[in-house]
N, C-alpha and C positions, 0 to 999 in steps of 0.2 A: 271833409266838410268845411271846416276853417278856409280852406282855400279860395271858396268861392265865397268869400263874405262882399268883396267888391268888386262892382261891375269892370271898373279895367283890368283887374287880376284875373278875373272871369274871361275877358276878352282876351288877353297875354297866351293864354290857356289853350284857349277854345281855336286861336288862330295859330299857333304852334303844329297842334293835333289837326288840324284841317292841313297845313302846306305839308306837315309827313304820310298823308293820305288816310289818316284813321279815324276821320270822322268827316262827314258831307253833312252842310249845312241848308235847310232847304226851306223856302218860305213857307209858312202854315196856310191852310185852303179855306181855313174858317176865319183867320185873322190876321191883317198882312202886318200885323204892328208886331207879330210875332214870329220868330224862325224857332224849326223843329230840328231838334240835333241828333243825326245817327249813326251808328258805330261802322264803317266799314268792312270792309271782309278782311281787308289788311290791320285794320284795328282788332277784328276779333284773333285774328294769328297772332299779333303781337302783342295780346292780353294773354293768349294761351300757353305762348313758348314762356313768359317771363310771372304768369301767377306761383307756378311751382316752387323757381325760388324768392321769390317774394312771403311765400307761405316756409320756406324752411326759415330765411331769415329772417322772421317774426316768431314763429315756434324757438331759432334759438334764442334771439332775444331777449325772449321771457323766462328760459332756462337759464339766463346769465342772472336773473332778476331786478333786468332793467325795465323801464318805467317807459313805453313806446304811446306817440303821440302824433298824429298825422296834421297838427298845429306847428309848421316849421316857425310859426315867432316863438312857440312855447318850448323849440326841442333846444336842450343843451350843444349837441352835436347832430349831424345827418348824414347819412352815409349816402352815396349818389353811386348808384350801379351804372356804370357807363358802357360796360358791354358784357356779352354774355352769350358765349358758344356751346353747342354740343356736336363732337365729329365722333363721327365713328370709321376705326382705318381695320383695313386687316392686320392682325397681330401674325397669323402662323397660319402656312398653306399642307397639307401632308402631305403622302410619297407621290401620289396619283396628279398633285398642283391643285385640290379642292382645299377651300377655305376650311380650315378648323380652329380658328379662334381670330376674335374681333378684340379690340382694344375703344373702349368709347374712355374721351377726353372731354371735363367740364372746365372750362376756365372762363372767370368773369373779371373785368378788369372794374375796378373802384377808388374812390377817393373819401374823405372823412374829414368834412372841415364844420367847427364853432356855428354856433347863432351870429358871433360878426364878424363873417364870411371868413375867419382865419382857417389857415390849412390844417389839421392837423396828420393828414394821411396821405401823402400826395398820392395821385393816382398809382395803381400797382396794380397789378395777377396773381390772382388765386388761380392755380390748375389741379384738380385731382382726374386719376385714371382708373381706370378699371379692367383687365382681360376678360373675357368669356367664350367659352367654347362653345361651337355652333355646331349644329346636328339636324342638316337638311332632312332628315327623316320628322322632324318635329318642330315645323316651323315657328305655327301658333304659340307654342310653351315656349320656344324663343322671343319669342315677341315681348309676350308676359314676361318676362326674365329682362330683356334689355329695358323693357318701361319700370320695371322696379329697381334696375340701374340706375337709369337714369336718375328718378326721382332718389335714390341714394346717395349718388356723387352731388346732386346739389344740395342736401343736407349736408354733406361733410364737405361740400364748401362752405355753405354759411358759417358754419362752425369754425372751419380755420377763418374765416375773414374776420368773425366776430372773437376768436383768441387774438387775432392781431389788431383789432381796433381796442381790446381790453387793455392790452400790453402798452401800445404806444399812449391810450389813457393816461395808465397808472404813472408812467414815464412822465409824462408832460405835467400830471398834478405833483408829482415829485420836484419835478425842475423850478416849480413855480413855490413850494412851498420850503 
């Protein structure tokens, strides 16, 4: 909410999200003084791939019993998620060459810099992994099973990202004290 206090930060915003295609901007029918903003289809995929760990690293967050604030002039620190994958490879084929186990990989690359703009985390990779054996006879329970994967490997990233932005914290308030 803070972010949109003024109208050029508003616009900064608003034309960012419009030129990576996840929002169309379209004049209002009832009033031309006015534009209607709405979320794209590539906006809503790229809300959906990235809410999950968004939601683990606010859950860990507050299990660290940090104090989170979506007012970047208010935050001490901010963590900037710069990218963020999920692949899934085949891990092991059996005697017959059918797939019997998948391997899904989480890796999100991130940086950690101060309220005045200093670094304190240069950009880096989180990757956790996971195997799971696959049983063509039961597809659906598969499905189920890789989605609670998933949304697990991206809990146990946030958590290692957020041991490592704890660490290099404690380190830097050490260096300085």
């Amino acid at each position: 909410a803070a972010l949109f206090r003024d109208r050029p930060n508003t616009s900064r915003i608003l034309n960012g999200l419009e030129q990576r295609g996840y929002i169309a901007r379209e004049p209002d029918p009832d009033d031309r003084r006015r534009t209607r903003i709405r979320i794209t289809p590539a906006g809503r995929a790229f809300v959906a791939e990235r809410a999950p760990l968004a939601r683990a690293l606010e859950e860990a967050w507050i299990a660290y019993g940090w104090q989170r604030t979506t007012a970047r002039e208010s935050a001490d620190v901010q963590i900037a998620i710069l990218a963020e994958t999920m692949n899934q490879r085949v891990a092991s084929v059996d005697t017959t060459g059918k797939v019997s186990s998948y391997q899904l990989t989480h890796r999100v690359r991130y940086r950690v810099e101060r309220r005045d703009g200093r670094i304190v985390v240069p950009a880096r990779d989180v990757e956790e992994r996971r195997d799971y054996l696959y049983d063509p006879n039961s597809v659906l329970a598969m499905f189920d099973e890789q989605q609670r994967m998933q949304t697990q490997l991206r809990i146990e990233t946030a958590r290692r990202v957020l041991r490592q932005v704890a660490k290099r914290l404690a380190s830097d308030h050490a260096d300085r004290t």
